[in-house]
PDB file of N, CA, C and O in Angstrom:
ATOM      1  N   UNK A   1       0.824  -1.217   0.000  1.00  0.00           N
ATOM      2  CA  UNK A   1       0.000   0.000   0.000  1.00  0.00           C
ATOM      3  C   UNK A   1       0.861   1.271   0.000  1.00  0.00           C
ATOM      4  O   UNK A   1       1.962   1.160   0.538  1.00  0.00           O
ATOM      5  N   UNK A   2       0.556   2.368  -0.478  1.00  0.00           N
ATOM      6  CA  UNK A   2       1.224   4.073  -0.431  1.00  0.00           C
ATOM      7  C   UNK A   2       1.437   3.954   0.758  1.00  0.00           C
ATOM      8  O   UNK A   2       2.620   3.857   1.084  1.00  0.00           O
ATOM      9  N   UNK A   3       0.631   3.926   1.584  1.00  0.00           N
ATOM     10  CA  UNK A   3       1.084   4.717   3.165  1.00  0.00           C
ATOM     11  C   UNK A   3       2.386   3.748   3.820  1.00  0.00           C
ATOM     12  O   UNK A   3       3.205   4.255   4.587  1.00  0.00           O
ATOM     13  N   UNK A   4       2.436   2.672   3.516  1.00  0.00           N
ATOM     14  CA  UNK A   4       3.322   1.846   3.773  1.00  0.00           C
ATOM     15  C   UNK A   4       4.845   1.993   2.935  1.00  0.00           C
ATOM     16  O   UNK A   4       5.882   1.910   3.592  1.00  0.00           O
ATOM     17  N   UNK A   5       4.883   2.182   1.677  1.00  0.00           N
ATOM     18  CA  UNK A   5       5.663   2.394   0.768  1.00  0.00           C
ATOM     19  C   UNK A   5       6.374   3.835   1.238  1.00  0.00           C
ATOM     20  O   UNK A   5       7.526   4.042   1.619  1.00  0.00           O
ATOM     21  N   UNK A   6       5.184   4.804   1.055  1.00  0.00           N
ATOM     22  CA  UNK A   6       5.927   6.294   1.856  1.00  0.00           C
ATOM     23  C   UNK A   6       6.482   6.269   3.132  1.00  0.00           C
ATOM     24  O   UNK A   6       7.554   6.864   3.240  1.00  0.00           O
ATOM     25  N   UNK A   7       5.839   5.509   4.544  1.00  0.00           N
ATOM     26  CA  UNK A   7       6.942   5.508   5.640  1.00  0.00           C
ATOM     27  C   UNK A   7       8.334   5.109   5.063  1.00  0.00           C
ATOM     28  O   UNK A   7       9.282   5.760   5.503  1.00  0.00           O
ATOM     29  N   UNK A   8       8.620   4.074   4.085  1.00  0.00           N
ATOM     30  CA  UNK A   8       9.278   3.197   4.096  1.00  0.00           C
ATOM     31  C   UNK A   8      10.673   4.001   3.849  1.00  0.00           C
ATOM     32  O   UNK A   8      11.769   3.971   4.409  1.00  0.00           O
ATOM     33  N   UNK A   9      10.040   4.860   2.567  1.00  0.00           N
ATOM     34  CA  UNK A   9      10.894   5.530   1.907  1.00  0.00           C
ATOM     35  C   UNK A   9      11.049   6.450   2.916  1.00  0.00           C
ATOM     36  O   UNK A   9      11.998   6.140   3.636  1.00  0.00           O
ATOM     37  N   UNK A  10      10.400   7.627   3.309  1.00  0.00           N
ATOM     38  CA  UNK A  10      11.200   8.341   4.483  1.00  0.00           C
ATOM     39  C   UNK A  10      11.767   7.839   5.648  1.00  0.00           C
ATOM     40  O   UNK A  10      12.350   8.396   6.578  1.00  0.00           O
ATOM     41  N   UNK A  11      11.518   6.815   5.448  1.00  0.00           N
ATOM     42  CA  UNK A  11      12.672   6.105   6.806  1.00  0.00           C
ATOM     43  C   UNK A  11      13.567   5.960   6.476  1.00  0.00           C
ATOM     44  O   UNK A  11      14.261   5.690   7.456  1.00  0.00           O
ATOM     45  N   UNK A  12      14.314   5.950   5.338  1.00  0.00           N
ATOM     46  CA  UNK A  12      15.458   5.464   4.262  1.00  0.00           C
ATOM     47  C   UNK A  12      15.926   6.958   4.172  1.00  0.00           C
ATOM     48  O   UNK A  12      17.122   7.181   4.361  1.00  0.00           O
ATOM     49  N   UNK A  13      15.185   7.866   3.934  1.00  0.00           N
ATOM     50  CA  UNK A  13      15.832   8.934   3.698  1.00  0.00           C
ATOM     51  C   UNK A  13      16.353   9.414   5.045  1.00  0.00           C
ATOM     52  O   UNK A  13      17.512   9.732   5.307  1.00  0.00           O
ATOM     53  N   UNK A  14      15.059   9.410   6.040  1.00  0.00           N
ATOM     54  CA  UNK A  14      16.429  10.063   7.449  1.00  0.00           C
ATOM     55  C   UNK A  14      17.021   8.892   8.024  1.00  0.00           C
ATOM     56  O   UNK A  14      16.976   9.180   9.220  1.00  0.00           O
ATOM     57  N   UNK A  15      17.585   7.674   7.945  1.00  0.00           N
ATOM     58  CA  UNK A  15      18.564   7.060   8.208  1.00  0.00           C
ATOM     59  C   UNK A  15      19.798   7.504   7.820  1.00  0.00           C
ATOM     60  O   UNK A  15      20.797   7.346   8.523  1.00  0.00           O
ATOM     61  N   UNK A  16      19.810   8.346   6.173  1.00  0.00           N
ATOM     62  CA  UNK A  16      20.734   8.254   5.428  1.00  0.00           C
ATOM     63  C   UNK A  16      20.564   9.755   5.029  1.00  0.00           C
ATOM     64  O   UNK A  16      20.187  10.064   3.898  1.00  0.00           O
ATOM     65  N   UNK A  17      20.900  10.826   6.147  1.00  0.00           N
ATOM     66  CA  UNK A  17      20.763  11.867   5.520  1.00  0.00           C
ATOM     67  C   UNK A  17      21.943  12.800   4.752  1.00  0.00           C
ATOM     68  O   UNK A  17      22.007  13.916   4.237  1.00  0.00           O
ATOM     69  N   UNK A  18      22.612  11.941   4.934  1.00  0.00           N
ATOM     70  CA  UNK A  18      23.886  12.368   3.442  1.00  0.00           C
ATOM     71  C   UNK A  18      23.657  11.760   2.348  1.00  0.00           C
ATOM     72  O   UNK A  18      24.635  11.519   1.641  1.00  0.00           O
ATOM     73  N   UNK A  19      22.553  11.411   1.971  1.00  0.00           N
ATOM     74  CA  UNK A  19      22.606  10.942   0.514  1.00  0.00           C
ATOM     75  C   UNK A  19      22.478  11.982  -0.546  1.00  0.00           C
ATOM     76  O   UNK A  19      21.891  11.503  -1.516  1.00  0.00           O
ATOM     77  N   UNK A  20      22.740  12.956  -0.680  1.00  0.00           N
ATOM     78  CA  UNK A  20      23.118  13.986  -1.380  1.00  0.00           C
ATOM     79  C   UNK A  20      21.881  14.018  -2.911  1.00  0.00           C
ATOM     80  O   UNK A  20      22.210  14.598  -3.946  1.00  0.00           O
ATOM     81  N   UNK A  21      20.638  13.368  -2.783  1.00  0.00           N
ATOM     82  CA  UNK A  21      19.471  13.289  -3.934  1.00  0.00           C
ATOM     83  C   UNK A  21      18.659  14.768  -3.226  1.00  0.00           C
ATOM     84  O   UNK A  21      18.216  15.027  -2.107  1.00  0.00           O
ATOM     85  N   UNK A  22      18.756  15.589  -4.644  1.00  0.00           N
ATOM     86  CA  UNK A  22      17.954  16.895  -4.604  1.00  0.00           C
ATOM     87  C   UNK A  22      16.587  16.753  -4.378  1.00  0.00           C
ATOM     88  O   UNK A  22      16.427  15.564  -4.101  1.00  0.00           O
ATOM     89  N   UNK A  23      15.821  17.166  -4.358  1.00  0.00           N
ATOM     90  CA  UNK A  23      14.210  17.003  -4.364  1.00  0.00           C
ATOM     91  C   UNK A  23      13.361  16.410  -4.952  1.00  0.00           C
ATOM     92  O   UNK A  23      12.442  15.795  -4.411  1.00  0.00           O
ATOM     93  N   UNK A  24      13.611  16.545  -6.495  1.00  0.00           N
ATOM     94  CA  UNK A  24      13.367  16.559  -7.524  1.00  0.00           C
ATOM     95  C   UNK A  24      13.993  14.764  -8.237  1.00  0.00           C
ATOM     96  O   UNK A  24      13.493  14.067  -9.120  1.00  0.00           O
ATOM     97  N   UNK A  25      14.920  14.595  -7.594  1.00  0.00           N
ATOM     98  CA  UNK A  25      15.827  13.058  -7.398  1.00  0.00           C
ATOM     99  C   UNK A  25      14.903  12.272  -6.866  1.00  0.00           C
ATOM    100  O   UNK A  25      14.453  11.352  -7.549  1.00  0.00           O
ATOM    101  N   UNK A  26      14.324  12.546  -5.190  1.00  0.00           N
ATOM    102  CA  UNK A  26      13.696  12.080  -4.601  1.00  0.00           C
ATOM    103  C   UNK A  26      12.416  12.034  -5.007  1.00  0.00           C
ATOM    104  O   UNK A  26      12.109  10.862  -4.790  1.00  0.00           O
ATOM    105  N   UNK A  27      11.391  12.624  -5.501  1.00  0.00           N
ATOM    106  CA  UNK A  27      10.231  12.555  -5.849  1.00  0.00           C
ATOM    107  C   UNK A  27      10.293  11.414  -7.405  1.00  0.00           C
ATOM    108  O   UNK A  27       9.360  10.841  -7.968  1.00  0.00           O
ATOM    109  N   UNK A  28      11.383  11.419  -7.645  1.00  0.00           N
ATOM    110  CA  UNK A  28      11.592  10.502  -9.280  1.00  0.00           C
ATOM    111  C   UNK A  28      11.706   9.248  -8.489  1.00  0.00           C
ATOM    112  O   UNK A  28      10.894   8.327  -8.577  1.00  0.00           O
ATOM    113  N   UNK A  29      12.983   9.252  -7.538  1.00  0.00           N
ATOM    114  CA  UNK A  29      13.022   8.313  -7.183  1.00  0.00           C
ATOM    115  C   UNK A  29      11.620   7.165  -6.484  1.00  0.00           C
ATOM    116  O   UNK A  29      11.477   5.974  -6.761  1.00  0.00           O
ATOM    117  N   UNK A  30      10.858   7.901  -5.665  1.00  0.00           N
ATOM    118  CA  UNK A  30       9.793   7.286  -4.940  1.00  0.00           C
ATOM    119  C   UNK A  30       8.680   7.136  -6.379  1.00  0.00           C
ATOM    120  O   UNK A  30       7.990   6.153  -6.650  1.00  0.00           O
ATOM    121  N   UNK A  31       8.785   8.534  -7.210  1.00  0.00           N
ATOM    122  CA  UNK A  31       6.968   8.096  -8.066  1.00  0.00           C
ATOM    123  C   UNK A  31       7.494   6.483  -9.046  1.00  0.00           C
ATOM    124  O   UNK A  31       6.651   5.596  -9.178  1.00  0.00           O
ATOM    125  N   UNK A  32       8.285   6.384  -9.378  1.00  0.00           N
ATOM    126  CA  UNK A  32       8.955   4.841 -10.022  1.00  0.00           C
ATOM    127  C   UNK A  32       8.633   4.102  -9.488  1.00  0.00           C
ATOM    128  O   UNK A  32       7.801   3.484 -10.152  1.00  0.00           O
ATOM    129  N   UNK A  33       8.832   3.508  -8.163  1.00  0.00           N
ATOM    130  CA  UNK A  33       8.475   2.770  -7.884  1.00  0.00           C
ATOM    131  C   UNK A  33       6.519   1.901  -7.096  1.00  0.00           C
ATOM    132  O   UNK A  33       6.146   0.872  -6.532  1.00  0.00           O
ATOM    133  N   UNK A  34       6.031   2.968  -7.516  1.00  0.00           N
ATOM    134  CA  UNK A  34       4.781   3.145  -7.846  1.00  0.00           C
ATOM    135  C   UNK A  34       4.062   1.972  -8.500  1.00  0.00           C
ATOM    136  O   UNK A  34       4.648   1.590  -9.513  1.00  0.00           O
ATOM    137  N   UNK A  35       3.143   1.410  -8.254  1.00  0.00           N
ATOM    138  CA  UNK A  35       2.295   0.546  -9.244  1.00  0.00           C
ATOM    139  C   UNK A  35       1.512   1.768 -10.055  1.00  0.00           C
ATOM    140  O   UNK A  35       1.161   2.877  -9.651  1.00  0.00           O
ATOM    141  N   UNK A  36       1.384   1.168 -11.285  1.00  0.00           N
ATOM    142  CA  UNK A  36       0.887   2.286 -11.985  1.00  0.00           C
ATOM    143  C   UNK A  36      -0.516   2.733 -11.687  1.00  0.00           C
ATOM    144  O   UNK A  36      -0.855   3.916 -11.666  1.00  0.00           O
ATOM    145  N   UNK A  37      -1.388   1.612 -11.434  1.00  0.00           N
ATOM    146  CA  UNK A  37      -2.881   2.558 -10.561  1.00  0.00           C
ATOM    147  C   UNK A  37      -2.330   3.093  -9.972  1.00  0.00           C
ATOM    148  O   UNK A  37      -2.720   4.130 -10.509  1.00  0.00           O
ATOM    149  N   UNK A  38      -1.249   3.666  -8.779  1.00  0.00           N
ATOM    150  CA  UNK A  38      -0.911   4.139  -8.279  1.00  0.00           C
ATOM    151  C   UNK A  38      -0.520   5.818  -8.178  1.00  0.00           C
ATOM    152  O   UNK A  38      -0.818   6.749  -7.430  1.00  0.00           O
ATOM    153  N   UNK A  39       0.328   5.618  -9.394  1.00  0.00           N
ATOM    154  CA  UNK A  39       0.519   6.822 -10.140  1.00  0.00           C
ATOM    155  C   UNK A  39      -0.265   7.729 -10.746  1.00  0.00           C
ATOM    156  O   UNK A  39      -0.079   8.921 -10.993  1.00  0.00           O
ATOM    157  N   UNK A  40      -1.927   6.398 -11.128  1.00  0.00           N
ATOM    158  CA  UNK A  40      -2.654   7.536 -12.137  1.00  0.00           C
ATOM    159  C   UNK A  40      -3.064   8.026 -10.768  1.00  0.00           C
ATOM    160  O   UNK A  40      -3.062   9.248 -10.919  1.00  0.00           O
ATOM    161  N   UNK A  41      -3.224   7.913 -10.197  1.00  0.00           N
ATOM    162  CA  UNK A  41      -4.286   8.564  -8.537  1.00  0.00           C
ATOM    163  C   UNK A  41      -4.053   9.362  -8.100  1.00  0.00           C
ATOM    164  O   UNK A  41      -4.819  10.176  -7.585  1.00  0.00           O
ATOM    165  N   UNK A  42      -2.041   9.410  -8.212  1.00  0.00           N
ATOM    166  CA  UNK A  42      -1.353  10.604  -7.721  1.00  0.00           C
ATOM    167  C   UNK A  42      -1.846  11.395  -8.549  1.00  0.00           C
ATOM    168  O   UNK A  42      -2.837  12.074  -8.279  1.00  0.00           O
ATOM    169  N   UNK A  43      -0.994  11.453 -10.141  1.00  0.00           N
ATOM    170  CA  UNK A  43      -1.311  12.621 -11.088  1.00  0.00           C
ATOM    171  C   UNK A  43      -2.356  12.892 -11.111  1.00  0.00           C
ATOM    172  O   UNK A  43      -2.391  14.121 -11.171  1.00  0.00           O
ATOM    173  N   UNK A  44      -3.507  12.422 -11.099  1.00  0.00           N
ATOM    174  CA  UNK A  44      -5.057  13.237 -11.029  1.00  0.00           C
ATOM    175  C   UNK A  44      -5.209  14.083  -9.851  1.00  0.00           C
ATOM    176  O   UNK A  44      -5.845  15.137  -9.870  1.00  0.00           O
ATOM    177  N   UNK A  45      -4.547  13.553  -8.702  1.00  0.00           N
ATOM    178  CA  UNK A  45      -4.776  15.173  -7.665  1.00  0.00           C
ATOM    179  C   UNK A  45      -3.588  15.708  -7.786  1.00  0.00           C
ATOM    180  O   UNK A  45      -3.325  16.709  -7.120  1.00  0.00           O
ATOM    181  N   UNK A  46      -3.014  15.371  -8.314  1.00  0.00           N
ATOM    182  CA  UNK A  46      -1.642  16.782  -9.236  1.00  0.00           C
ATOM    183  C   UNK A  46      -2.234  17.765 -10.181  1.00  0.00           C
ATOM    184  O   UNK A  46      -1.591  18.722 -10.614  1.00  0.00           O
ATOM    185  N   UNK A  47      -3.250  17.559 -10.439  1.00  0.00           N
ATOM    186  CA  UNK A  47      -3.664  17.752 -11.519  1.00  0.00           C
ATOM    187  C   UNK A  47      -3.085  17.856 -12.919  1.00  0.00           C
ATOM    188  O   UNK A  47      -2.991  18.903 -13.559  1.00  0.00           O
ATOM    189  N   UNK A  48      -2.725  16.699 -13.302  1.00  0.00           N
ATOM    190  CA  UNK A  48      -2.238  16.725 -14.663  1.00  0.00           C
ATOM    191  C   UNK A  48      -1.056  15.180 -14.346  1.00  0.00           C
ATOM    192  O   UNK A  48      -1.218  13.974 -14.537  1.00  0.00           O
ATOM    193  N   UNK A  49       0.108  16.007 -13.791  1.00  0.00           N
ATOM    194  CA  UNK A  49       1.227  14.842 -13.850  1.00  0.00           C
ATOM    195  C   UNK A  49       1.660  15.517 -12.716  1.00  0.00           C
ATOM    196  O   UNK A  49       1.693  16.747 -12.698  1.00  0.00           O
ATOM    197  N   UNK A  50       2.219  14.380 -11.137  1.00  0.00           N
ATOM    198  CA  UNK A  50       2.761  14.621 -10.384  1.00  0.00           C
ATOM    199  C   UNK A  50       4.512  15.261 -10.396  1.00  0.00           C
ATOM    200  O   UNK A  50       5.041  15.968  -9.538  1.00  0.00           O
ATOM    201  N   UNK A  51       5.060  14.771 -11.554  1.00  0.00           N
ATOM    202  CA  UNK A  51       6.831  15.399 -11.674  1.00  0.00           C
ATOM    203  C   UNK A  51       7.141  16.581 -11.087  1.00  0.00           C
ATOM    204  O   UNK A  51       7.894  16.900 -10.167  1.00  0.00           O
ATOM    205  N   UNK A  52       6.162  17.356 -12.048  1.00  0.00           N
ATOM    206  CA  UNK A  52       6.476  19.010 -11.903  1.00  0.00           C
ATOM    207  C   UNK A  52       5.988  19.716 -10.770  1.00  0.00           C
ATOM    208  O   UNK A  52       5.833  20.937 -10.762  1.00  0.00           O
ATOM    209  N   UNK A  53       5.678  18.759  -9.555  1.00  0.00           N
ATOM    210  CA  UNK A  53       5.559  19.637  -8.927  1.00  0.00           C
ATOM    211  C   UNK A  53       6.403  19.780  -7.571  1.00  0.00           C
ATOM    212  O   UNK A  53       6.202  18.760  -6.911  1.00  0.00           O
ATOM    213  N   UNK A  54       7.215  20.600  -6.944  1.00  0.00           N
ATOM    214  CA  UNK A  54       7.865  20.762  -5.889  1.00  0.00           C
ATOM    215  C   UNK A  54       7.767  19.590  -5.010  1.00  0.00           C
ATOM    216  O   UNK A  54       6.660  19.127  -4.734  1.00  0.00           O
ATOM    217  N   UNK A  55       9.017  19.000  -4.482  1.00  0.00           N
ATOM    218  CA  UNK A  55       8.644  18.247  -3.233  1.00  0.00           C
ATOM    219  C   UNK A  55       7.408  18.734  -2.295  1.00  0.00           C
ATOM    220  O   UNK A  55       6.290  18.223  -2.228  1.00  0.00           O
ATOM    221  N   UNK A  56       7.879  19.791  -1.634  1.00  0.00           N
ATOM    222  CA  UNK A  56       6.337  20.118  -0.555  1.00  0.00           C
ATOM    223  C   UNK A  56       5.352  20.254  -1.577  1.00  0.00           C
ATOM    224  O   UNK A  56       5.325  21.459  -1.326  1.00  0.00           O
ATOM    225  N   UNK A  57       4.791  20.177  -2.195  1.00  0.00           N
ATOM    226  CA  UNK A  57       3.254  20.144  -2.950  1.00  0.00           C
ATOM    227  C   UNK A  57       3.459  18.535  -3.227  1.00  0.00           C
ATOM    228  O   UNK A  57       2.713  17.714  -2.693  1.00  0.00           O
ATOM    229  N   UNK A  58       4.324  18.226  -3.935  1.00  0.00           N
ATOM    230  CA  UNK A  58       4.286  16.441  -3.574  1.00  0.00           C
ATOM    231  C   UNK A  58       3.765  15.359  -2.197  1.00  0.00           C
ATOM    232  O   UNK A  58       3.002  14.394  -2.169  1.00  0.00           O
ATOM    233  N   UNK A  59       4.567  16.040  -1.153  1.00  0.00           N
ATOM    234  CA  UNK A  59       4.336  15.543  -0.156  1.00  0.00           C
ATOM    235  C   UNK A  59       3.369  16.055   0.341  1.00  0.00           C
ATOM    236  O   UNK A  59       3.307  15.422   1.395  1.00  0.00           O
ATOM    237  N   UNK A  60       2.455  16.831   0.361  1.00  0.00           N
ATOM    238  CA  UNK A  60       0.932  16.588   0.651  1.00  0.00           C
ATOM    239  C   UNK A  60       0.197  16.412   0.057  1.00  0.00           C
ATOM    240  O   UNK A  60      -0.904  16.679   0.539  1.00  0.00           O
ATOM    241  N   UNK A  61       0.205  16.002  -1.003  1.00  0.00           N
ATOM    242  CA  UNK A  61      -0.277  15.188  -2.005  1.00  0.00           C
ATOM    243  C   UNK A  61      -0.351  13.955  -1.438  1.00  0.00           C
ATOM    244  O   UNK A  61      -1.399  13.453  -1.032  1.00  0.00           O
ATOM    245  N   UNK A  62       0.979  13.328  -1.386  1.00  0.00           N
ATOM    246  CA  UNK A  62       0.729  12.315  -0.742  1.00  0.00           C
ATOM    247  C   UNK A  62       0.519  11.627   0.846  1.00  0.00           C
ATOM    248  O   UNK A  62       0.091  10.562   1.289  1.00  0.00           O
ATOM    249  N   UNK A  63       0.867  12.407   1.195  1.00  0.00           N
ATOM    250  CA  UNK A  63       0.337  12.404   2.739  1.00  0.00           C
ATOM    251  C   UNK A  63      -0.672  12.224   2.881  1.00  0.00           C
ATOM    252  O   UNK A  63      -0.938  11.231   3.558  1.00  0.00           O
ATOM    253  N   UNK A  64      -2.436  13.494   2.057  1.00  0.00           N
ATOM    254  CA  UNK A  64      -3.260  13.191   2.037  1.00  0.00           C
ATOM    255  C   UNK A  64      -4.026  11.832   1.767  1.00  0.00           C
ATOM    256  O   UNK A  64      -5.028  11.300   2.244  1.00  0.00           O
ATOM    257  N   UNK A  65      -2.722  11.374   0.382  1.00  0.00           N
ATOM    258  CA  UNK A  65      -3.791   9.820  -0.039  1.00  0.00           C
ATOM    259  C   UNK A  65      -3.251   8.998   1.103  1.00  0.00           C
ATOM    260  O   UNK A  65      -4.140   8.167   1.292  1.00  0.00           O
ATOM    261  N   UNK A  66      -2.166   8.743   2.074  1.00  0.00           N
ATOM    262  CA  UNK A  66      -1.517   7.771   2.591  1.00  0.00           C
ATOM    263  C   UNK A  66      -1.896   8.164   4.006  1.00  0.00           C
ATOM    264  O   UNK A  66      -1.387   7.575   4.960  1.00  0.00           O
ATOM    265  N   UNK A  67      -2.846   9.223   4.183  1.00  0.00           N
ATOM    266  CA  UNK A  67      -3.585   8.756   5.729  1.00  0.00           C
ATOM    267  C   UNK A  67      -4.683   8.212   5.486  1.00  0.00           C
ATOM    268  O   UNK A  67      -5.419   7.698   6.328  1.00  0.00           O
ATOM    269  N   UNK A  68      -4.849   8.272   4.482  1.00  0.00           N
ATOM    270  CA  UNK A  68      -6.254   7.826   4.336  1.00  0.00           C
ATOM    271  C   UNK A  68      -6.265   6.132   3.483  1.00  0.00           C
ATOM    272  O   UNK A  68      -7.291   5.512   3.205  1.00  0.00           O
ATOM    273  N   UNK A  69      -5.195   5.785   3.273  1.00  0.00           N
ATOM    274  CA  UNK A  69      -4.906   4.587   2.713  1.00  0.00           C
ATOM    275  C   UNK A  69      -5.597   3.329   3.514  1.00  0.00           C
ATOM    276  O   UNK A  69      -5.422   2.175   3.120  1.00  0.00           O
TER     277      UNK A  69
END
């Protein structure tokens, strides 16, 4: 599930907070590994395509779907 997948990944990120991936790294990195229903769910409350948009507008994006997961 997202909400499971997203702890997972921010647990990875502050374990390892020298991993030197920009924002924009990180949001590529996590939307990939995505099942693709997954993705369309994001980009529709992106409205359009999730990429372009800033980490913080990302992450409550997904926050919203992954409390509610």
């Amino acid at each position: 599930p997202l909400c499971e997948t997203w702890e997972r990944f921010r647990s990875l990120l502050w374990r390892c907070p020298n991993h030197s991936f920009d924002d924009a790294a990180q949001l590529q990195i996590f939307y990939n590994v995505l099942r693709p229903q997954t993705k369309m769910i994001l980009d529709a409350l992106a409205g359009g395509t999730m990429m372009p948009k800033s980490l913080d507008e990302a992450i409550v994006i997904i926050d919203s779907i992954a409390s509610n997961d």
